[in-house]
C-alpha positions as CSV (number, residue, x, y, z in Angstrom):
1,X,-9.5,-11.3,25.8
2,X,-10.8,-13.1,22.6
3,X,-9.4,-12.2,19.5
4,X,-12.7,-10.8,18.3
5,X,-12.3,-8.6,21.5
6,X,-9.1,-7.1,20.2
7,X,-9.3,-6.6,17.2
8,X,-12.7,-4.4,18.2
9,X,-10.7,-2.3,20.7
10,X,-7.6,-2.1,19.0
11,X,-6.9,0.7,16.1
12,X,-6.7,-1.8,12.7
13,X,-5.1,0.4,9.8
14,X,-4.1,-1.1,6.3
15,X,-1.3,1.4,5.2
16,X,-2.0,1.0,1.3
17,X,-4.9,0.5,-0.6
18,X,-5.5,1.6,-4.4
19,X,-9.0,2.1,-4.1
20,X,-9.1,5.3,-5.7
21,X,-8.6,3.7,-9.1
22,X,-11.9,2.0,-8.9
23,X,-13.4,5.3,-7.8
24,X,-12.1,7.1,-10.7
25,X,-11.6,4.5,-13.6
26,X,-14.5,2.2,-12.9
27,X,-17.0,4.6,-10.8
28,X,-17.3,2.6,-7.9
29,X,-19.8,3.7,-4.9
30,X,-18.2,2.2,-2.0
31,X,-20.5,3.9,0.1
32,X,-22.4,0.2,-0.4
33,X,-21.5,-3.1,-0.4
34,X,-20.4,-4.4,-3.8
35,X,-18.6,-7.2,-5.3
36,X,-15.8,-5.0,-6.9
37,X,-12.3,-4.6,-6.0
38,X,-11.4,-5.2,-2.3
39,X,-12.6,-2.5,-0.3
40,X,-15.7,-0.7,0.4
41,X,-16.9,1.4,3.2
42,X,-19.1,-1.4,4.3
43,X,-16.6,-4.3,4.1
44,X,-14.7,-2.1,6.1
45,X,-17.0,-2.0,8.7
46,X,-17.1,-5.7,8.5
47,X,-13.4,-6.4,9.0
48,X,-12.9,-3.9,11.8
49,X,-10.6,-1.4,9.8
50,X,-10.5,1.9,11.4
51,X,-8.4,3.7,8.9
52,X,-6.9,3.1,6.0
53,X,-4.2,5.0,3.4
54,X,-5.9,5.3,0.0
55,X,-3.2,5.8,-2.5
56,X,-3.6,7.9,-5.2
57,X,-1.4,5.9,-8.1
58,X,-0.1,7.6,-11.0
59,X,1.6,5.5,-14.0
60,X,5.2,6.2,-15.1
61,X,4.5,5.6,-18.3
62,X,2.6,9.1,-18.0
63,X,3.7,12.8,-19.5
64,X,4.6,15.1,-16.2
65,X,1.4,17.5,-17.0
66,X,-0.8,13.8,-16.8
67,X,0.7,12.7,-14.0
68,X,-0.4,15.8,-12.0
69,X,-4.1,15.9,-13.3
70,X,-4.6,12.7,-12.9
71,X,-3.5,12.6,-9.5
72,X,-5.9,16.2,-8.7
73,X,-8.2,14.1,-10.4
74,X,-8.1,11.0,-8.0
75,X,-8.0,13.1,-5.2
76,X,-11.4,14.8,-5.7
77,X,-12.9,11.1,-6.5
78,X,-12.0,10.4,-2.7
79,X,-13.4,13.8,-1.7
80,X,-16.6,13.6,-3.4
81,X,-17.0,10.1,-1.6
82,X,-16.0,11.5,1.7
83,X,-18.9,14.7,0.8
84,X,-21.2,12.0,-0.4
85,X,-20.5,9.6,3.2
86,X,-19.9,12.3,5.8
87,X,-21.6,9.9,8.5
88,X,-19.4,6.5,7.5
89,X,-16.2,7.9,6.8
90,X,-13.6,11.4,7.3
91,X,-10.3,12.7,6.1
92,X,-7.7,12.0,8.4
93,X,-4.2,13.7,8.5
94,X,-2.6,12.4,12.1
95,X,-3.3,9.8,14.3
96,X,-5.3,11.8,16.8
97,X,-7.7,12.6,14.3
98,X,-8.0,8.6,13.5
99,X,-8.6,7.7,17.4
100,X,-11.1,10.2,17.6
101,X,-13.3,8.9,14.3
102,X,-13.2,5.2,15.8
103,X,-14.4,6.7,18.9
104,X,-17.1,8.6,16.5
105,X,-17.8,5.2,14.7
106,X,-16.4,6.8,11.5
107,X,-13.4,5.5,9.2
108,X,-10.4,7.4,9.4
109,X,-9.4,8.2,5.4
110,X,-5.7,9.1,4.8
111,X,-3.5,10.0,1.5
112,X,-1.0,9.0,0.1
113,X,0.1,9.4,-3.3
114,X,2.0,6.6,-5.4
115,X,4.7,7.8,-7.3
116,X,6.1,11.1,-7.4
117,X,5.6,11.7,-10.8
118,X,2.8,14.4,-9.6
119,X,5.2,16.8,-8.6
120,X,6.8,17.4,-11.9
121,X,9.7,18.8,-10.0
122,X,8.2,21.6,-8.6
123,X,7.9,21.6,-4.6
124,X,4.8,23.9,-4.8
125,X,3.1,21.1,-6.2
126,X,4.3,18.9,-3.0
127,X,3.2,21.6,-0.8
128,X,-0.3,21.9,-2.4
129,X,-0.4,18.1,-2.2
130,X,0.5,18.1,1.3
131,X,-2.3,20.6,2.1
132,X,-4.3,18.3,-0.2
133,X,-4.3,16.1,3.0
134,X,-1.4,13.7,1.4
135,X,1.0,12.5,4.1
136,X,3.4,9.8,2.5
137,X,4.8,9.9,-1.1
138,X,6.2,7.0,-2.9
139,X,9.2,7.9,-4.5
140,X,8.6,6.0,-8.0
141,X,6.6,2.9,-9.0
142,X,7.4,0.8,-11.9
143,X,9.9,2.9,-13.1
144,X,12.8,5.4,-12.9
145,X,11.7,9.0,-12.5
146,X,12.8,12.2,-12.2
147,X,13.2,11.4,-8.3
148,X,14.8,7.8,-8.2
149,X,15.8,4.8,-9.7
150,X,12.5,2.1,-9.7
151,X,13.2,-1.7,-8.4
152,X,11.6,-3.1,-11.3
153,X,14.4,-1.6,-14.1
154,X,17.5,-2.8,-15.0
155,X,18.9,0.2,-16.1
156,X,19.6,2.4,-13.6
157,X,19.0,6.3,-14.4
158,X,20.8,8.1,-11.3
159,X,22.1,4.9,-9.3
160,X,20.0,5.6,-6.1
161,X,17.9,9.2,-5.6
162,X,18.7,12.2,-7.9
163,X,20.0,15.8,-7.3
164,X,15.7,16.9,-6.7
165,X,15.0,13.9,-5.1
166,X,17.2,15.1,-2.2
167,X,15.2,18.3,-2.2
168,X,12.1,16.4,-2.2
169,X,13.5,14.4,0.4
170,X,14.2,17.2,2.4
171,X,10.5,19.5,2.1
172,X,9.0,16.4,2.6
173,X,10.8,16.3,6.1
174,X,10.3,19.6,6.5
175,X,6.4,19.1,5.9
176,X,5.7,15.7,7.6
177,X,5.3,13.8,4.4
178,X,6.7,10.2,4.7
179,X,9.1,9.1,2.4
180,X,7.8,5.3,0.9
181,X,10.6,3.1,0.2
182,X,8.4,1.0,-1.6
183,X,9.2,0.2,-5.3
184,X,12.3,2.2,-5.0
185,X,15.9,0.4,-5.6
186,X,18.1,-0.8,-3.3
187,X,20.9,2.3,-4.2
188,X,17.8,4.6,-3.7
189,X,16.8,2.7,-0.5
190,X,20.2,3.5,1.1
191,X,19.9,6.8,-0.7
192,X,17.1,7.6,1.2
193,X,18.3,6.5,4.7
194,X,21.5,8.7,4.5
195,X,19.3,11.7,2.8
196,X,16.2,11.6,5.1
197,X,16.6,13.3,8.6
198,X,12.8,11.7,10.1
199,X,11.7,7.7,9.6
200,X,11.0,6.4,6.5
201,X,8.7,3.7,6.0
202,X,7.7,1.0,3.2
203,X,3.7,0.9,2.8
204,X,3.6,-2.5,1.1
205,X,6.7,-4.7,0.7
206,X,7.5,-7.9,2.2
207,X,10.9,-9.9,3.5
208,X,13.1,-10.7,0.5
209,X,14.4,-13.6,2.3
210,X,11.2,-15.3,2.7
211,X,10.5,-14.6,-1.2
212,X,13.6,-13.6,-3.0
213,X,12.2,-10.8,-5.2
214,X,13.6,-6.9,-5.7
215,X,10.3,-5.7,-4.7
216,X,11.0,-7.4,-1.7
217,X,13.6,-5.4,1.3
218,X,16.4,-7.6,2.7
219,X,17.4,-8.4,6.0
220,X,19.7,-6.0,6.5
221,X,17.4,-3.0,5.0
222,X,15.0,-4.0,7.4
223,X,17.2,-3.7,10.5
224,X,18.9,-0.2,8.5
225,X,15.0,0.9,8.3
226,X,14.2,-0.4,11.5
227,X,17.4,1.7,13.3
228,X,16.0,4.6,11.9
229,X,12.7,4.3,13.4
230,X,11.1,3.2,10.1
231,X,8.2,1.2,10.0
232,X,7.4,-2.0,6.7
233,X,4.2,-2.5,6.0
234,X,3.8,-6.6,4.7
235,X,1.8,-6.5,1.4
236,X,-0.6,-8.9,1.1
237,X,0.1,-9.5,-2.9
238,X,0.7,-13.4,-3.3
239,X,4.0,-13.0,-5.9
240,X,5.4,-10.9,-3.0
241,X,5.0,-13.6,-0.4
242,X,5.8,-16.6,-2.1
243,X,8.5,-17.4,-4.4
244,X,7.3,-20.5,-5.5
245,X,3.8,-19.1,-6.4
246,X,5.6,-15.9,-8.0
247,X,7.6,-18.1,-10.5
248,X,4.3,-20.0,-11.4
249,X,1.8,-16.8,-11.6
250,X,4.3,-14.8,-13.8
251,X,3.1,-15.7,-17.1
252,X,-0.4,-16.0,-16.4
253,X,-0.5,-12.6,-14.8
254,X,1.1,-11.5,-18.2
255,X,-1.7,-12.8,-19.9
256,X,-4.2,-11.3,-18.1
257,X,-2.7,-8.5,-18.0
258,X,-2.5,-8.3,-22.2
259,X,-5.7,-10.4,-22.6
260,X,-7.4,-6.8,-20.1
261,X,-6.0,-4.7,-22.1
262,X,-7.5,-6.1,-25.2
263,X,-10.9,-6.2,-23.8
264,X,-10.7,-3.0,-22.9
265,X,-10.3,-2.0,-26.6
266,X,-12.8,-4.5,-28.1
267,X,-14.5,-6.4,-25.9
268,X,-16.4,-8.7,-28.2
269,X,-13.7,-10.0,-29.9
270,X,-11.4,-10.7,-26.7
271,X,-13.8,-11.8,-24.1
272,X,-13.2,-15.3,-24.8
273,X,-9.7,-14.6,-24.0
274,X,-10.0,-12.7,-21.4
275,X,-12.3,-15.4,-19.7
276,X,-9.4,-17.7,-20.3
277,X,-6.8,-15.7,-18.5
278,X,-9.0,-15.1,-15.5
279,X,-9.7,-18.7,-15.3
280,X,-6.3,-19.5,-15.3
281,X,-4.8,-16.6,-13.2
282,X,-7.5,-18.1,-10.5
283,X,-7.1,-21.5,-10.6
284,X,-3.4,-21.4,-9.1
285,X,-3.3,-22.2,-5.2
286,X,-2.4,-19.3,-3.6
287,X,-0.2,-19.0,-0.6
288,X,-2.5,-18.4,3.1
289,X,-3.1,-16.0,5.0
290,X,-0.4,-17.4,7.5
291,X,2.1,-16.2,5.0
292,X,1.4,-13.1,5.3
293,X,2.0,-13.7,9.3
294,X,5.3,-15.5,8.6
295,X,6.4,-12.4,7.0
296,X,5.6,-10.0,10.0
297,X,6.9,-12.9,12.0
298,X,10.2,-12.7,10.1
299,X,10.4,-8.8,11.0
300,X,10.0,-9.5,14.3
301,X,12.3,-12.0,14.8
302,X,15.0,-9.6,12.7
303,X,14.0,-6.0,14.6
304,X,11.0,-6.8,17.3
305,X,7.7,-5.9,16.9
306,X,8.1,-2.1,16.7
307,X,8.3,-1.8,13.2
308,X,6.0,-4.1,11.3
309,X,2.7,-3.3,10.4
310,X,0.0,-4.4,7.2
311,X,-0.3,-2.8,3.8
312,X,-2.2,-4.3,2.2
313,X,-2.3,-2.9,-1.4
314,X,-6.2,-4.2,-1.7
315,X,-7.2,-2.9,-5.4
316,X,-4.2,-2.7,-6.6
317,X,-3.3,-6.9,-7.1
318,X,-5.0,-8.8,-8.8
319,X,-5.1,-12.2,-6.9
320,X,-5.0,-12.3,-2.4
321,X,-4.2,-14.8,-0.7
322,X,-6.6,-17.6,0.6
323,X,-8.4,-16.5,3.3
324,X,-7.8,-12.8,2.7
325,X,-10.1,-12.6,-0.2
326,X,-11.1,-8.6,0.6
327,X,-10.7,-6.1,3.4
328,X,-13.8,-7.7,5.6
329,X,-11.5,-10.8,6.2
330,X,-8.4,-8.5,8.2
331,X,-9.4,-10.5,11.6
332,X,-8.0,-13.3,10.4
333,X,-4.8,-11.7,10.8
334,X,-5.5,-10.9,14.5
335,X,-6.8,-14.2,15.0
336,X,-3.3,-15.9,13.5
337,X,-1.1,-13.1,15.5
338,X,-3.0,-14.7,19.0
339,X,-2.2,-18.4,17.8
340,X,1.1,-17.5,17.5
341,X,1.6,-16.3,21.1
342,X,1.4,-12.3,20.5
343,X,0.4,-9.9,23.5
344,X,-2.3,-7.4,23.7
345,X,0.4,-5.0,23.0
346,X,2.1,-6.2,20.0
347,X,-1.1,-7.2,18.2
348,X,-2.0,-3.8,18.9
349,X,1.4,-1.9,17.1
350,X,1.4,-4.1,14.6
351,X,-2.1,-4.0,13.6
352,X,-1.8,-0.2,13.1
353,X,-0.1,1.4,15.9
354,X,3.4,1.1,14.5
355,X,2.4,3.1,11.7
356,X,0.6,5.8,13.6
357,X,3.2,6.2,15.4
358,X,5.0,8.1,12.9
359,X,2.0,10.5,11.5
């Protein structure tokens, strides 16, 4: 078979995209083909992606009470696009459900929410979510929470997963959430392994010893994750796959990042600025899509090819890497996995059904 061929038979789902910020913050119809963001029902279609997590992301900068509207608010932005596209696209909650809208021609939509901040430490709220349609939870994002300690803060609130975060841990068990290791610590990380009685998964991370970052999971987590059945999901973000380009892309991301928020307040007076930023941010090489394939190589070599899969957190960065400019350019990834010498099989769990596996 081609590699075109396989990638049309096989199942191809992207276990993290943050589309549902540019439903709710910018409006965005992807029910057409636009320019904006990564993903769109259309480009979709174009790259072969049969399902796909949409991850409803809540900041941790944000009061409890926020944190939980926002979230109900992000969810009915992806239900009033699934009302709106009932013949492109349906809510999916298990992997039957999935196989049977690619049969139907139809994108399989799952949920998953990005932080638990939404919960506000009360499990009827995870219940609700979880009837919602949400089926993995990320523990915390860019900070500590009420659940865990966040990869991205030096101080350390509860040195791995809190008193409720086992309780979380365990109704989410009970429910058939999936814990996200993603953005979590490397106490909470281990936390979570001994705390957890079903798999656990990371939605978008990469190999810290290909590109030495915290956001990044270490050998050994990945054969402690893969021993428990787990699944890690490469993300696609170029400071995660490259330390060379992450050094580099730092500071210019910082300015982008301050020179967007200033637009954002008065866009006359910054737009030279932000203009600048962008054009900057932009004109660093980035690392290929082949990096993104030495990472799942990496796994494999480390655990087999079991428990590797793409995330790919489209919407969510700001820069991809060459090659992988949007969603509609996933075959690539299939086309690099049969250069390297990968079977029907493989191609096929890693390309989605590693992940399905576990829903």
């Amino acid at each position: 078979m081609t590699p075109q061929e396989i990638h049309k038979k096989i199942l191809v789902l992207d276990s993290h995209c943050d589309t549902p910020i540019m439903l709710r913050r910018k409006g965005l119809d992807i029910g057409k083909r636009t320019d904006i963001g990564h993903v769109d029902l259309v480009r979709m279609k174009e790259g072969g992606v049969n399902a796909s997590f949409f991850a409803i992301y809540v900041s941790n900068k944000w009061e409890p009470f926020e944190c939980t509207f926002k979230a109900l608010e992000a969810l009915a932005s992806v239900y009033d696009m699934l009302g709106k596209y009932p013949h492109l696209a349906s809510l999916a909650t298990d992997a039957q459900t999935a196989r049977k809208l690619k049969d139907q021609g139809k994108i399989a939509i799952f949920l998953g929410m990005e932080n638990a901040g939404p919960v506000h430490k009360d499990l009827s709220l995870l219940r609700l979510f979880y009837r919602m349609g949400v089926r993995y939870i990320t523990l915390t994002h860019a900070g500590n929470n009420e659940v865990c300690d966040s990869c991205a803060t030096e101080e350390k609130r509860w040195h791995g997963v809190s008193p409720f975060g086992r309780e979380l841990i365990a109704e989410m068990n009970r429910l058939g959430i999936l814990v996200d290791v993603a953005h979590i610590s490397d106490e909470a990380f281990y936390d979570v392994l001994k705390y957890s009685t079903r798999p656990v998964v990371s939605t978008h991370s990469c190999c810290r010893a290909l590109c030495d970052v915290p956001r990044n999971l270490t050998d050994q987590m990945i054969k402690d994750l893969a021993a428990r059945g787990g699944v890690l999901q490469i993300n696609f973000n170029p400071p995660f796959l490259d330390k060379e380009y992450s050094l580099a892309v730092d500071p210019l991301l910082d300015e982008y990042e301050d020179a967007e928020a200033a637009y954002a307040q008065d866009p006359d007076g910054s737009r030279e600025r932000m203009e600048k930023a962008k054009k900057a941010l932009f004109a660093l090489p980035r690392p290929s899509y082949k990096r993104v394939v030495d990472h799942i190589d990496h796994v494999v070599s480390l655990v087999g090819p079991d428990h590797v899969g793409i995330g790919s957190d489209f919407d969510g960065i700001e820069v991809c890497p060459e090659g992988l400019e949007d969603i509609s350019r996933i075959p690539i990834l299939t086309e690099e996995l049969c250069a390297r010498g990968y079977s029907f099989d493989d191609i096929e769990k890693i390309m989605g059904g590693n992940f399905l596996r576990l829903l």
